[in-house]
N, C-alpha and C positions, 0 to 999 in steps of 0.2 A: 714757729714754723719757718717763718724768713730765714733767721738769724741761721738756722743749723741747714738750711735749704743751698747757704749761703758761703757756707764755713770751706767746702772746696774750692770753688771761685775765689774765696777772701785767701785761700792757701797758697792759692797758684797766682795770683797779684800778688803776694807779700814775696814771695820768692823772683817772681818778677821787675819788684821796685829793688830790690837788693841786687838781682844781674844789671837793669837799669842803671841806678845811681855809681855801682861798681864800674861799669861801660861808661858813662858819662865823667866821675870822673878820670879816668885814664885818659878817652880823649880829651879834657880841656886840658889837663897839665901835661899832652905829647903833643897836640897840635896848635898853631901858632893860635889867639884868640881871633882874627880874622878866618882861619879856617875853619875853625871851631864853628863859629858866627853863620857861616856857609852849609857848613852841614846841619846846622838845626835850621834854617831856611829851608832847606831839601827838604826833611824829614817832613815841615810844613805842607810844602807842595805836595809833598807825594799823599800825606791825607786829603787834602783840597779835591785833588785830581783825581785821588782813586774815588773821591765819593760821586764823582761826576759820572764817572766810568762806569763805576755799579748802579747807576742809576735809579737810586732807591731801592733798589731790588732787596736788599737786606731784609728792612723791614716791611716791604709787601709779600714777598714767601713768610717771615714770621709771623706775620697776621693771620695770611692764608691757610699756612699749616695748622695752627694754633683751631682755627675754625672747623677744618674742612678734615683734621686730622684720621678724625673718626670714619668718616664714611668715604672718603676716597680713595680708592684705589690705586696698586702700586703702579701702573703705566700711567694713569694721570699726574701723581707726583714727579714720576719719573722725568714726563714733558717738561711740568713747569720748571724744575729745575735746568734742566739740560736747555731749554731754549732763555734761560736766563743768566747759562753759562755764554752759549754763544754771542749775546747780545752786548754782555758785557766786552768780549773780544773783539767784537763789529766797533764799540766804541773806541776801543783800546787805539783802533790801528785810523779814526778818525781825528781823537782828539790829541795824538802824540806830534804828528806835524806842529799843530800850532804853537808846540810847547819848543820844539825843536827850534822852529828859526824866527819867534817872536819872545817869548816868556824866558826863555833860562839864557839866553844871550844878555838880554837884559838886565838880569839883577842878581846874576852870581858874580860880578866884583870883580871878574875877569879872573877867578881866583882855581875855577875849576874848566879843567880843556873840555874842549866843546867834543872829544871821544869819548867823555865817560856819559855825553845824555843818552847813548843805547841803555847802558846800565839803570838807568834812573829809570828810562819807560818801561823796563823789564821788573822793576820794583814798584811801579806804579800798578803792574798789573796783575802782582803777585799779592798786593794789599787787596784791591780789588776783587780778588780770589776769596782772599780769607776773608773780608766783609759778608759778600755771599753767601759761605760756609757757615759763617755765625750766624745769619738768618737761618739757616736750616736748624740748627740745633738748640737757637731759642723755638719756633717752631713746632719742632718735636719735644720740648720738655729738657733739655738735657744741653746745657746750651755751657758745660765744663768741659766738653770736647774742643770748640774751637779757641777758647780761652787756653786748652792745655799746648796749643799747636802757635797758638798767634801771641801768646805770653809768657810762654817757659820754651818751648824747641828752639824759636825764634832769635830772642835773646842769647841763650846761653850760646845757640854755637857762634854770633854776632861776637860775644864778650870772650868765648875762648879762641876764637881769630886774631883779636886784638892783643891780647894777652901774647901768644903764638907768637904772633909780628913783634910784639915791645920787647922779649925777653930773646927775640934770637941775632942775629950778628950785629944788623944796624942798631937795633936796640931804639930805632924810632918808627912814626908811624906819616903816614901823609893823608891827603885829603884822598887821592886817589885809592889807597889803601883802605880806609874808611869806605866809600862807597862801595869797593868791591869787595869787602867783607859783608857788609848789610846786604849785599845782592845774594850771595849765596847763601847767608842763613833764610834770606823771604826763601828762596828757590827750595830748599831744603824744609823748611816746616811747610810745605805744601803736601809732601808725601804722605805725612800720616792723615788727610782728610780721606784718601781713598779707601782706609782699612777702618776707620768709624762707620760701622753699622745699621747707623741709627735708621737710616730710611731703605729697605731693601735693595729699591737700584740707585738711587737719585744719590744716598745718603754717599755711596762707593765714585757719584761723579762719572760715571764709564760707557754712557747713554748717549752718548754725543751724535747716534745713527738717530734718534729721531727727531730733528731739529730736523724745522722747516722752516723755511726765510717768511714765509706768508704768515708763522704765527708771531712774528718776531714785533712788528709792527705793533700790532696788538696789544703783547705785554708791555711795550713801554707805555703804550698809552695810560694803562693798569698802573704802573707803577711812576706816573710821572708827580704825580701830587708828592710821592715819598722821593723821591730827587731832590725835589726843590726845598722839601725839610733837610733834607740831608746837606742838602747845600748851604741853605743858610743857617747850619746848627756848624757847617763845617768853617762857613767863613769867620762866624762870630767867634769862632774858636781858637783861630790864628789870625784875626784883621789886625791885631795889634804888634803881633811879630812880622808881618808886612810891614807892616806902617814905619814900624822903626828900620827894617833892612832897610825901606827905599828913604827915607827923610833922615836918618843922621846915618850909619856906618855898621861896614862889619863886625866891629870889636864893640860896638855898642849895641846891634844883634847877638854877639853871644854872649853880653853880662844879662842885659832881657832875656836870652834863652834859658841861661841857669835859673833865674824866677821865675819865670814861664815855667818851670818843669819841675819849680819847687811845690806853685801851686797844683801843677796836673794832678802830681800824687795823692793828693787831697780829694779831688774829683774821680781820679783812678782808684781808689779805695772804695770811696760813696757808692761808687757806677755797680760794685759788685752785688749791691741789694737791689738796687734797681733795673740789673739783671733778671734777677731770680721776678722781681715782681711783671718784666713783661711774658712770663712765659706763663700768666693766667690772666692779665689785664683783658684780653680781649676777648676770653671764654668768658671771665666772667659780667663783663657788660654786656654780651651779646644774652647773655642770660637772665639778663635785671637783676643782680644778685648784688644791690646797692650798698648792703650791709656788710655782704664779706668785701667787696671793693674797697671800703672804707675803711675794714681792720688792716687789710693789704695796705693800703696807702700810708695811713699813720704807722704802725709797725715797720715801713721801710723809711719814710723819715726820718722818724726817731736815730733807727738805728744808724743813717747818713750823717745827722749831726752829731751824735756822738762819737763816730768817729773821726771826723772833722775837727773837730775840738781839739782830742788828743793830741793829733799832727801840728794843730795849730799851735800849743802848747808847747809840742817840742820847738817846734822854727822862733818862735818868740822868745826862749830861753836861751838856746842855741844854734840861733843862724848865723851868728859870726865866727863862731867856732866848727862849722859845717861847710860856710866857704870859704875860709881860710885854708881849708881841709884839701878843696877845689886850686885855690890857688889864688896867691894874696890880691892879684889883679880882679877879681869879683866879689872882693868883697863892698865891690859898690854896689852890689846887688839885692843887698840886704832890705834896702825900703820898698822895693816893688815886690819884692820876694814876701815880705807881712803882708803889703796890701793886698796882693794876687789871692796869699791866703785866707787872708779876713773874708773875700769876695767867693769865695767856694763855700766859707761856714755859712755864708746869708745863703746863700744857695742851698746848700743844703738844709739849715731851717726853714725854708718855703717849699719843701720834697722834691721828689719828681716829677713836677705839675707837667715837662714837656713830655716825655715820656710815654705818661698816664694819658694825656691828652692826644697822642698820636694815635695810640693804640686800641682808641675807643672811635675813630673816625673822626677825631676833630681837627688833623690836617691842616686846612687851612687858616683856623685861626692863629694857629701857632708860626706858621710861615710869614700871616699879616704883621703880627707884633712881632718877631726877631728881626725880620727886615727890618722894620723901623727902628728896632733895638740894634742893628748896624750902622745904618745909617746916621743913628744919634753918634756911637761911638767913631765914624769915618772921622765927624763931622768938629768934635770934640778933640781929637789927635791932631786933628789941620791947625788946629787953632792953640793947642797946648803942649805938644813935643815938640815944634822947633825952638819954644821958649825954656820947658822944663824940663824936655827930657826923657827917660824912661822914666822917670817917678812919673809924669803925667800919663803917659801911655796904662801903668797899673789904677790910677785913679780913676781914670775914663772906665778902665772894665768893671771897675769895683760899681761906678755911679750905674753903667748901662745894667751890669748883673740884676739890682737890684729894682730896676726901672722895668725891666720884660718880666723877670720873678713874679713884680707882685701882679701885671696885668695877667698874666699865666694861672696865676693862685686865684684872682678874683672869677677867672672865666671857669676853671674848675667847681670854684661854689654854686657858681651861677647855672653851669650848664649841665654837669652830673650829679649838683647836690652834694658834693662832697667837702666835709670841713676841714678846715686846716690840723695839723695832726696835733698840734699842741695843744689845741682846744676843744678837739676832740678826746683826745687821751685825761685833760682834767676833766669834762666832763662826764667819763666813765668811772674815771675815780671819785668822782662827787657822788654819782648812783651807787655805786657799790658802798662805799661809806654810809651814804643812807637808808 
């Protein structure tokens, strides 16, 4: 039921990683590799920032809806959404200052003009948008709506602006060009959220009259716990492509960004089952329905590390012939580019314990151990990439992955009863055999 529940999301990510890697490589082999370096730092930021921005909100409308689906009515959904559109815009227009004349002065390399940070906060708050939007449609069940908008609209018109710009007079591209291409494809895959369905008023986003400042407060309080998961799922997710922009160099941030993004796909793949599995995690714990929990969980496992494997397979056979592909200056990328991977397969052998754990109210512990699972890896980069490098930057995530993984894995035994899926799964096949 995962697997085919699945196979739309896994349709629109495979065609995704292909607009992807087809975008990414045009830009490294048109842009210089210090621009390059810059724009995957952006891209950084801008998930950093937008998760700030939406304020958890994601995944507490996902929760919420997921619960409350059944017996609430359409002007209640209506509220929560619409006062969690505004809220995110109340941040928007807070947290954009700080970024303006502290954060992107500092660490874009002098390499991008200080005119294009309008554009950036305008894609900062267009991600922001669609994070939102995904919470509504995991939520409601049906969560290949904004997957079709934030992973196929998205991209392609991104890759056929590029395309546009490379093949017409100049025949090149620039960083500026780059930016303001990515702004108008966010801008543009915003549009079709309005004409998804899925929630009578909320789902159309066009309720913006009943927003009231006094409930604003409120929600965030509701949704602050899911912030600070979100924040610390978002730091641990790019604290090493920091680390490296600010401690060695731009061109040594964009050969880490090609492995960086070699492993994402890995986890971009995985994420598509562990999709499907949050849009019952929380009906069914709120239901004690321990046993179908545990089919769900080991059945999306499973199917995580196997596909994990395959990928890994392929970059182990052929990651030299893949950035060579990119361009002969990355092919130093090669050893962070296995290890990043190896470090997604352990991950995904240990399932989706963060996930599964958010979505059952246990929050906070998962916020206790990444923090600390950051803070090892801060801590670990200070002391091993200005000696080694980006190989140590990928060693660090591999050593941290594996270190929050299993305290994650053991608190799921411990605190839902739920077994690990490989042990679960032999011993169902043990019973049955018997």
């Amino acid at each position: 039921m995962i697997f085919f529940r699945s196979v739309p999301i896994i349709l629109i990510k495979f065609v995704f990683l292909i607009l992807f890697l087809a975008t990414n490589v045009l830009l490294a082999r048109m842009l210089p590799v210090a621009e390059y370096g810059s724009f995957v730092f952006i891209l950084s930021l801008v998930t950093v920032t937008s998760i700030i921005i939406s304020l958890g909100l994601e995944k507490y409308v996902a929760k919420t809806l997921q619960i409350c689906k059944s017996g609430a009515d359409n002007r209640t959904v209506s509220i929560l959404i619409t006062d969690s559109l505004m809220l995110v815009f109340v941040m928007t227009l807070l947290v954009c200052p700080v970024l303006y004349y502290i954060v992107l002065p500092a660490s874009l390399f002098d390499i991008v003009p200080a005119h294009l940070y309008i554009q950036i906060f305008i894609i900062i708050f267009m991600e922001a948008l669609l994070r939102l939007y995904r919470g509504i449609t995991i939520g409601v069940g049906v969560p290949v709506h904004s997957e079709f908008c934030s992973l196929f609209i998205r991209p392609l018109i991104f890759m056929l602006l590029v395309i546009i710009n490379a093949t017409g007079e100049t025949g090149s591209i620039t960083i500026t060009d780059t930016i303001t291409f990515y702004l108008a494809a966010s801008v543009l895959a915003i549009f079709p959220t309005f004409y998804f369905g899925d929630l009578p008023a909320a789902g159309k986003m066009l309720s913006l009259v009943l927003v009231s400042p006094r409930r604003l407060p409120a929600l965030a309080g509701f949704a602050l716990v899911f912030l600070l998961t979100e924040m610390v799922f978002g730091v641990y997710a790019n604290v090493d492509i920091f680390m490296v922009g600010l401690m060695l160099d731009a061109e040594s941030s964009g050969i880490y960004g090609i492995a960086n993004r070699g492993g994402y796909i890995i986890a971009f793949i995985a994420s598509a089952f562990a999709m499907v599995m949050m849009t019952r995690t929380s009906e069914l714990h709120a239901n004690n329905n321990i046993s179908h929990l545990q089919s769900v969980f080991s059945s999306t496992s499973l199917l995580m590390l196997t596909s994990s494997i395959i990928i890994f397979t392929v970059y182990l056979f052929f990651s030299e012939a893949i950035l060579g592909f990119v361009g002969v200056e990355y092919l130093s990328a090669r050893m962070p580019l296995l290890i990043l991977s190896l470090s997604q397969v352990l991950s995904a052998a240990f399932g989706p314990v963060g996930i599964l754990l958010i979505m059952t109210g246990n929050q906070w512990r998962v916020i206790q151990w990444l923090a600390t699972a950051i803070l090892l890896n801060i801590i670990l980069n200070l002391l091993f990439i200005p000696q080694f490098g980006i190989n140590a930057a990928a060693v660090n995530s591999l050593i941290v992955m594996v270190f929050w993984n299993s305290v994650l894995l053991y608190i799921v035994s411990r605190h839902l009863q739920l077994k690990p899926a490989l042990i679960s799964v032999f011993q169902n096949h043990a019973v049955k055999t018997n």
